[in-house]
C-alpha positions in Angstrom: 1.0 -2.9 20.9 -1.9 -2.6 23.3 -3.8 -5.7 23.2 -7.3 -6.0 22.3 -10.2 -8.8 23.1 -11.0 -9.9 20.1 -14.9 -10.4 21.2 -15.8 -6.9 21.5 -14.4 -4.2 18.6 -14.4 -1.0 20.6 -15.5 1.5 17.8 -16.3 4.7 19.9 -13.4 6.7 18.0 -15.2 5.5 14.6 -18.3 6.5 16.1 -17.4 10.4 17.1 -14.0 11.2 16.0 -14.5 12.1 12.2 -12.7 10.4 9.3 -9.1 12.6 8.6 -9.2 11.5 5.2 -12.3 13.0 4.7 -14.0 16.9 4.6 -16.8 16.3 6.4 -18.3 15.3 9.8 -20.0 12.5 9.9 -22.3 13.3 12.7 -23.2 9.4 13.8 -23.8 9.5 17.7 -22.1 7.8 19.9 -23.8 4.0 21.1 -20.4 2.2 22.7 -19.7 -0.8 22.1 -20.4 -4.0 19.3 -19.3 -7.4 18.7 -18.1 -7.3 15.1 -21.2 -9.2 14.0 -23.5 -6.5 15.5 -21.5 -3.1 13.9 -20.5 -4.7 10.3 -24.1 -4.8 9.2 -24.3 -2.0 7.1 -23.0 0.8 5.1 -22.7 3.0 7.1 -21.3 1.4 10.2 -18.3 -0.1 7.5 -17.5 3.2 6.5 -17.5 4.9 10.5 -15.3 1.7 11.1 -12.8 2.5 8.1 -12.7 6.5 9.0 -11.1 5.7 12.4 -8.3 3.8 10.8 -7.0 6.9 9.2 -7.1 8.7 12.2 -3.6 7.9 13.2 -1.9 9.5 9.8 -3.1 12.7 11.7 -1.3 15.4 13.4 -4.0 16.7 15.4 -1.4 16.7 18.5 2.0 17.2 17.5 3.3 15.2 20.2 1.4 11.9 19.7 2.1 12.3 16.3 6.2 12.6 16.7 7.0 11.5 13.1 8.4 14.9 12.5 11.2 14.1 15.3 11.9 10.7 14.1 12.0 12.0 10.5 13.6 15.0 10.1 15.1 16.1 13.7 17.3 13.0 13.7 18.4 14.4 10.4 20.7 16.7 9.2 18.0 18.8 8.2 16.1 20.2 11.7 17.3 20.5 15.0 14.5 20.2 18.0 14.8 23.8 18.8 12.6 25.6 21.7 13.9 26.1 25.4 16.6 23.6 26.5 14.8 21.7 29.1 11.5 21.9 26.5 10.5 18.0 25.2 13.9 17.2 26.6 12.9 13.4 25.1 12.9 15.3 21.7 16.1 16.8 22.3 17.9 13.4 23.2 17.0 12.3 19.4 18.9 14.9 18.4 22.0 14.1 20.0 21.2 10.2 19.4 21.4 9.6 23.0 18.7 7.3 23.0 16.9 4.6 25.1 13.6 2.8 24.9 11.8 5.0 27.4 12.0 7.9 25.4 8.6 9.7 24.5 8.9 9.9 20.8 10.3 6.8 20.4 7.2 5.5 22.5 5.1 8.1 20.5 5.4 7.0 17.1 5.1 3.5 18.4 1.7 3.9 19.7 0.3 6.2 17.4 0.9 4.2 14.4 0.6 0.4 16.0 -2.5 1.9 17.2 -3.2 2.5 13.1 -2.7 -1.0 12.3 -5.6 -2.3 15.1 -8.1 0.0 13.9 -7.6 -1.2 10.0 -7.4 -5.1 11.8 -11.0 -3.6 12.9 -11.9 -3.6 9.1 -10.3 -6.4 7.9 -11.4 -8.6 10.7 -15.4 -7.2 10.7 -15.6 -7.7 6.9 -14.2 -11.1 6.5 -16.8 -13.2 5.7 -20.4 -13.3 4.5 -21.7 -9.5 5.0 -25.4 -9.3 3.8 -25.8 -6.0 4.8 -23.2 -4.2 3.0 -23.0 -3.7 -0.5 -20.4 -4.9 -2.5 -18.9 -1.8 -3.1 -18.7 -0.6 0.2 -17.2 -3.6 1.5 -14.4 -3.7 -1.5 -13.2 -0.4 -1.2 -13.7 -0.9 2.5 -11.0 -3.4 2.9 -8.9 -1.8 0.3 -8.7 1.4 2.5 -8.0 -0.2 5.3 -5.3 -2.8 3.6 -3.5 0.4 2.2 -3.5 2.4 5.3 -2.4 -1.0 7.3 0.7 -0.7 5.0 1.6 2.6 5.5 1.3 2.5 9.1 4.0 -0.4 8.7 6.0 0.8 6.7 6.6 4.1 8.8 7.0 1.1 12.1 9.8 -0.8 9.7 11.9 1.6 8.5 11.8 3.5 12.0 11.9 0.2 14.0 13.2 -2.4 12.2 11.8 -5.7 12.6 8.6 -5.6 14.8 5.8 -7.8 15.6 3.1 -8.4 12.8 -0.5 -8.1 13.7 -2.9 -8.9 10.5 -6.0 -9.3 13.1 -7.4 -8.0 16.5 -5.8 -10.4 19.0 -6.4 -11.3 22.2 -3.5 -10.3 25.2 -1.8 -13.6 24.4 -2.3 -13.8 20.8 -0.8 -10.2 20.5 2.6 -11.5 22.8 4.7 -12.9 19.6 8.2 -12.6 18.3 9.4 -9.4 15.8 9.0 -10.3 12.7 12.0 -9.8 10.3 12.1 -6.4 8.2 11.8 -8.6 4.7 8.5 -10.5 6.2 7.2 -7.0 7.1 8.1 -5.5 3.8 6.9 -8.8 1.8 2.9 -7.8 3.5 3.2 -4.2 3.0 3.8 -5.4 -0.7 0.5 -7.9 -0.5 -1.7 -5.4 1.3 -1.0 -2.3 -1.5 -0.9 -4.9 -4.1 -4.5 -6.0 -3.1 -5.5 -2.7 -2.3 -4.4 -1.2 -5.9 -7.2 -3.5 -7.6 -9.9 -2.1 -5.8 -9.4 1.7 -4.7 -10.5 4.2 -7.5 -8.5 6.3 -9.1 -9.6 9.2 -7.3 -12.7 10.7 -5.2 -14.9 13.2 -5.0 -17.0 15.5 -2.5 -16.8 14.4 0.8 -14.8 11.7 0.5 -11.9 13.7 -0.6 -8.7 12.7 1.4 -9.0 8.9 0.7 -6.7 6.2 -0.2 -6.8 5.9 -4.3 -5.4 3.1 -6.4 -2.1 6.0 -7.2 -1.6 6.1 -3.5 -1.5 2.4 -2.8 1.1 1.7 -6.2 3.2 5.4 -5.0 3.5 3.4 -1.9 4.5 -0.1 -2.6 7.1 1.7 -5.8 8.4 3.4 -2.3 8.5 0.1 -0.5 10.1 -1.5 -3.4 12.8 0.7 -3.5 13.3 0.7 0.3 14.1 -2.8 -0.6 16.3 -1.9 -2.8 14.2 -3.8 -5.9 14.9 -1.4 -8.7 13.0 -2.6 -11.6 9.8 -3.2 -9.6 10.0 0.4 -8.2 10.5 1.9 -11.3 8.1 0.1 -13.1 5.4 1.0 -10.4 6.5 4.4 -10.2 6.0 4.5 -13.8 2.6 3.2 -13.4 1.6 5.9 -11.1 2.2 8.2 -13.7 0.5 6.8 -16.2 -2.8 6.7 -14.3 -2.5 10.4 -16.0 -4.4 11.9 -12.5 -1.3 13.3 -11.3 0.8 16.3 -12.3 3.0 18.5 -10.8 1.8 22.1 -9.5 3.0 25.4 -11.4 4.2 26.6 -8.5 6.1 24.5 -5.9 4.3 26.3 -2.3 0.6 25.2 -3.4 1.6 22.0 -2.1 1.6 23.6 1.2 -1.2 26.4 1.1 -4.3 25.8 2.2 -6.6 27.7 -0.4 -4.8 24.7 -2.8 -4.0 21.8 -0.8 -6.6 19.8 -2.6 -4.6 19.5 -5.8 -3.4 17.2 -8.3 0.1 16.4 -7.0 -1.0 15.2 -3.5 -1.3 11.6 -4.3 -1.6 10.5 -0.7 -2.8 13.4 1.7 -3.8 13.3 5.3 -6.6 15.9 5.8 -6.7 18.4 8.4 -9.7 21.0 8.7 -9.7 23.4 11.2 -12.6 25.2 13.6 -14.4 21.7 13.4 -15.9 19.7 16.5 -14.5 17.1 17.3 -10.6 18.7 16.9 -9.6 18.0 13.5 -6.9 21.1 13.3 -3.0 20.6 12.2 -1.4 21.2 15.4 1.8 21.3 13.7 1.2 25.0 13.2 1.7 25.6 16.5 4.4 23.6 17.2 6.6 24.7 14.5 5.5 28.8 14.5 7.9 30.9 17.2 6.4 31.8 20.6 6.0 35.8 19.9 3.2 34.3 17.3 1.5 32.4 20.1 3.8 29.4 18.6 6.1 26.4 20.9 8.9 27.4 18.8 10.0 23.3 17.6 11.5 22.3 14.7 14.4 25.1 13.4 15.9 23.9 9.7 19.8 23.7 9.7 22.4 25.6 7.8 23.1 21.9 6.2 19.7 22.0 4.3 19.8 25.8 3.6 23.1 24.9 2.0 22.1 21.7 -0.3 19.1 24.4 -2.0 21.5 25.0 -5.4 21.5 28.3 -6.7 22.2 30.3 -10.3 25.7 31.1 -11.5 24.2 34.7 -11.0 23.3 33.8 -6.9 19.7 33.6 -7.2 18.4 30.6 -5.4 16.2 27.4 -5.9 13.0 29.2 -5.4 11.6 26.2 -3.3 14.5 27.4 -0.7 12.0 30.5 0.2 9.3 28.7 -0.3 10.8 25.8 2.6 12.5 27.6 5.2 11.8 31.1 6.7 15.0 33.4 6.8 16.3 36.8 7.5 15.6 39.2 4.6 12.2 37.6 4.1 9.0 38.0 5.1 7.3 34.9 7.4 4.0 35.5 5.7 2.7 38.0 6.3 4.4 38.7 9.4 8.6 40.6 9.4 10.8 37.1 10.5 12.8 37.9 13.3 16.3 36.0 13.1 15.9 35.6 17.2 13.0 33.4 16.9 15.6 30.3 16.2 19.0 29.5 17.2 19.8 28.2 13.6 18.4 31.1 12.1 16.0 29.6 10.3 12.1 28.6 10.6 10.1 25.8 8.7 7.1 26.8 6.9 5.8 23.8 5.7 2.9 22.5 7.9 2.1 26.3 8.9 0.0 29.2 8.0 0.0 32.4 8.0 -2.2 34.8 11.1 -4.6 35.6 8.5 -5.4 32.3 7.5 -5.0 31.2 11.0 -4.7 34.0 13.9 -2.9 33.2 17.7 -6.1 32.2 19.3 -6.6 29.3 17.4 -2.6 28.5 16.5 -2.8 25.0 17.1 -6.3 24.3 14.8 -4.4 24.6 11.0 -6.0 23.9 8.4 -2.9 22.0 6.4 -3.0 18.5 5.1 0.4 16.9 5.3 1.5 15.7 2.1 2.7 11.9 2.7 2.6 11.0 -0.9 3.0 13.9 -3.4 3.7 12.7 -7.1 6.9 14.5 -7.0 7.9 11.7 -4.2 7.2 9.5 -7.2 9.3 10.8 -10.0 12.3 10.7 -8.0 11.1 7.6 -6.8 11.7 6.3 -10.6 14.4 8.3 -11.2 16.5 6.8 -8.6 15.5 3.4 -9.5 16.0 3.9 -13.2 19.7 5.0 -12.5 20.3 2.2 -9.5 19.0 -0.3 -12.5 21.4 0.5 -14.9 19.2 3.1 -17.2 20.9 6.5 -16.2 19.6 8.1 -19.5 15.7 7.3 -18.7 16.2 8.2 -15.2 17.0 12.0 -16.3 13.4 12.4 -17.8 11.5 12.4 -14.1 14.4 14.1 -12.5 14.2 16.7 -15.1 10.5 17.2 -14.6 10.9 17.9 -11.0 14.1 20.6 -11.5 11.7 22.1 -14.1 9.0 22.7 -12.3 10.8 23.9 -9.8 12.9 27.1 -11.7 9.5 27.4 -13.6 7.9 28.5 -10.1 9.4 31.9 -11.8 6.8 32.3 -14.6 3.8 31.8 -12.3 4.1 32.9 -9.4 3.8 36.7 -9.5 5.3 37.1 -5.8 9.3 36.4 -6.9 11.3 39.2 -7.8 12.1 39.0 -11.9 8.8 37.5 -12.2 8.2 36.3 -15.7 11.4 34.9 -16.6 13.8 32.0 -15.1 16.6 33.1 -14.0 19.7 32.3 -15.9 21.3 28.6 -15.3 18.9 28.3 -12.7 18.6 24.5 -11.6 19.2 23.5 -15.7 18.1 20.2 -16.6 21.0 17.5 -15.5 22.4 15.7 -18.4 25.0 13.4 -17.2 24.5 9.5 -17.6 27.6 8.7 -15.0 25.6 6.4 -12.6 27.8 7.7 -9.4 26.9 11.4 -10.2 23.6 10.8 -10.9 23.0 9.3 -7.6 24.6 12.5 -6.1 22.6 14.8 -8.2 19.2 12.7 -6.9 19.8 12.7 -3.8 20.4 16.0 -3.7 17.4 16.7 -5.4 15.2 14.2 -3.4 16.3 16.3 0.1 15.8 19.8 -1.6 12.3 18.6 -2.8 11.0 17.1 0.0 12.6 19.0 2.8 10.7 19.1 6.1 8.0 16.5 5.2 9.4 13.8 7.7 11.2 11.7 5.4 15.3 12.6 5.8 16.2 10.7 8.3 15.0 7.1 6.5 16.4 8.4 3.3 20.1 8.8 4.9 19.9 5.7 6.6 19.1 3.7 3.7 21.7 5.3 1.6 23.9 3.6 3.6 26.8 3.6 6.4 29.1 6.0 4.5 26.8 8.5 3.8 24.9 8.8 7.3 28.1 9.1 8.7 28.7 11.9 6.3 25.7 13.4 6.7 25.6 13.4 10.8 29.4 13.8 11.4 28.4 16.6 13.5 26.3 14.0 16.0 29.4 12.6 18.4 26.8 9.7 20.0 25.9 8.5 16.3 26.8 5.1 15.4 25.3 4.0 12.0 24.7 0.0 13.1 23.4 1.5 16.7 21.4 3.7 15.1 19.8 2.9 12.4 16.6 1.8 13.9 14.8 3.2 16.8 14.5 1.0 20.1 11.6 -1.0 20.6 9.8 0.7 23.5 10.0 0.0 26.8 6.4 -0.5 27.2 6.6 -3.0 24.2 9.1 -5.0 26.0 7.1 -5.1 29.0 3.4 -6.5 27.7 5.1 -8.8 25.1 8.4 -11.1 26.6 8.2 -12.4 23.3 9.8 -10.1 21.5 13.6 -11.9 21.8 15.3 -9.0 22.8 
């Protein structure tokens, strides 16, 4: 991590780069740079400081931002796609052939380490006696910045491994220290959404739309918990989230990822996007993932793998959130014809883009998407698989269920499927089998359809386990599970910080 002088808190992003969480700009000017005693005097300059902490959750340039590489093209679900020699760096995760100079590997790093400094910002300005600030502001200040501190850690952890742990701006030397083992890192993600939970409101309103709620920080430490494989702790959180009673799922599965409804009541965590705005607050993921004939870079192409796990009817109609995931011949790509030799796989995501009327080919790269990173179906699996790893297979069908049936259901309310009106027959049926083994199967099946293409794969299949990533990426010659299984540590990371023990 860059190190930072603790004396002076450099807040010019705070002070002209608007909050990502948020809808609005927040038009302070500029005025460089404060000790921490001069900027946390107020209101106002507390909430500038916590809006730059969520910048980093953003994908306002795709390739700063490579979560979606680490995520899902190391997966068996997207390839890198694009010109051979295109974001070669991108292609060599592909093929696991891997070394600590590589740019997405360096990418994530930064982007999200950079995350944790700017909450370390917060924490560090508001510790204390603050006269200024009211007690409101400064609560849900820190709890903001607490839960985004933990997410950013727990996307460093499960792609790295153990890391360093930073819990304050630091000086060069003070930031040259030893990784930290996975289980410490884990135990303060726990504290920080813990602490967070008590003090984050169950949901906003207005402007501040796009924050961290009290759902979001317990959706992420039930994740975290079941990450560490602590089953009755994730379940019972993921229970918890649900019975907040904020969160439901949509009608129809593809408002998660339409902009007319993308502020909705199954995005429990959502990182906000808002496009024609100054300064650049667009999803450039648009661009990146659209082909190049619609002023796209053509990244990003699902496999035949994930078209494959979408289940369909005994009568062949499939999972409806298949269409609504991937792009394929015989279907329209908005509202444009798809044309199978826009991708070698013959497939195209469309999650994270739009179509030209919403978005035309002049401004491709400004979308207006948020990216889900928390949505309340994430949760129910989240207690479905920890109700059946716990022993309580019956219970565990109940949120499975829920998601399968709002899934076939997409059929009686959205008026754009053929047969509108009524579900198809034996179309995804509720599951009803209490076998613990086949239960697992059948979750993590439905875990990958449900959330396919929203950067999560590739920590799922290694935390399943050796067996089945070496099912899953039998295809990959170069990948070796216990190699593998965490990213390097950058080479730039080695370099400022000898510390590191490697």
């Amino acid at each position: 991590m860059k190190a930072k002088n603790k004396s002076y808190i450099f807040l010019a992003a705070a002070l002209f780069v608007t909050v990502m969480g948020c809808k609005k700009i927040l038009d302070q000017p500029v005025r460089g740079q404060y000790t921490d005693k001069d900027f946390f005097t107020n209101d106002a300059n507390t909430t500038l400081a916590v809006n730059a902490a969520y910048t980093s959750a953003t994908f306002t340039d795709a390739s700063s931002n490579a979560l979606w590489v680490l995520g899902d093209v190391a997966s068996d679900d997207a390839i890198k796609g694009g010109s051979a020699g295109d974001q070669a760096d991108f292609q060599l995760i592909n093929d696991f052939n891997i070394n600590p100079n590589n740019s997405a590997v360096e990418a994530v790093w930064k982007r999200y380490f950079q995350g944790v400094f700017t909450c370390n910002v917060v924490t560090d300005g508001l510790s204390g006696n603050t006269p200024g600030i009211s007690a409101t502001v400064k609560a849900q200040a820190l709890a903001q910045a607490k839960f985004l501190r933990a997410y950013y850690y727990f996307i460093l952890t499960t792609a790295y491994g153990n890391i360093p742990l930073h819990l304050k701006v630091e000086t060069p030397t003070e930031a040259q220290k030893p990784v930290s083992t996975q289980a410490v890192i884990y135990a303060q993600i726990e504290k920080d959404c813990t602490e967070a939970a008590a003090d984050l409101p169950t949901s906003w309103s207005g402007a501040d739309l796009g924050r961290a709620t009290k759902g979001a920080a317990l959706a992420l430490l039930a994740k975290t918990y079941l990450f560490e494989q602590k089953w009755a702790l994730a379940a019972s959180t993921a229970k918890a989230v649900e019975d907040l009673n904020v969160y439901s799922l949509l009608p129809v599965f593809a408002d998660n990822f339409r902009a007319a409804t993308k502020n909705n009541a199954e995005a429990v965590f959502t990182v906000w996007h808002q496009s024609g705005l100054t300064p650049y607050q667009g999803n450039n993921l648009n661009q990146w993932f659209a082909p190049r004939t619609l002023n796209g870079y053509g990244f990003f192409y699902p496999t035949q793998s994930l078209v494959d796990n979408f289940e369909k009817s005994p009568g062949g109609v499939d999972d409806p959130r298949l269409d609504y995931t991937v792009a394929r011949a015989g279907h329209p790509y908005f509202d444009s014809a798809f044309d199978p030799t826009w991708t070698s796989t013959g497939y195209l995501s469309k999650k994270d883009c739009q179509p030209l009327s919403e978005i035309p080919a002049t401004i491709k790269g400004d979308g207006n998407l948020n990216y889900p990173a928390i949505r309340f179906a994430d949760v129910l699996l989240i207690e479905a698989e920890a109700l059946n790893e716990s022993g309580n297979s019956a219970a565990a069908l109940v949120p499975l269920n829920k998601v399968r049936k709002r899934a076939r259901e997409s059929y009686l309310y959205d008026n754009t499927l053929p047969g509108f009106g009524t579900v198809p027959a034996g179309l995804l049926p509720d599951i009803t089998t209490t076998d613990q083994g086949s239960l697992r199967d059948i979750i993590r099946k439905e875990r990958r359809s449900e959330l396919a293409l929203e950067f999560h794969r590739f920590f799922d299949v290694i935390r399943y386990g050796q067996a089945y990533a070496q099912s899953a990426l039998s295809d990959v010659p170069l990948f070796n599970y216990n190699k593998n299984k965490f990213f390097p540590i950058p080479q730039s990371e080695r370099d400022a910080n000898p510390k590191l023990g490697l």
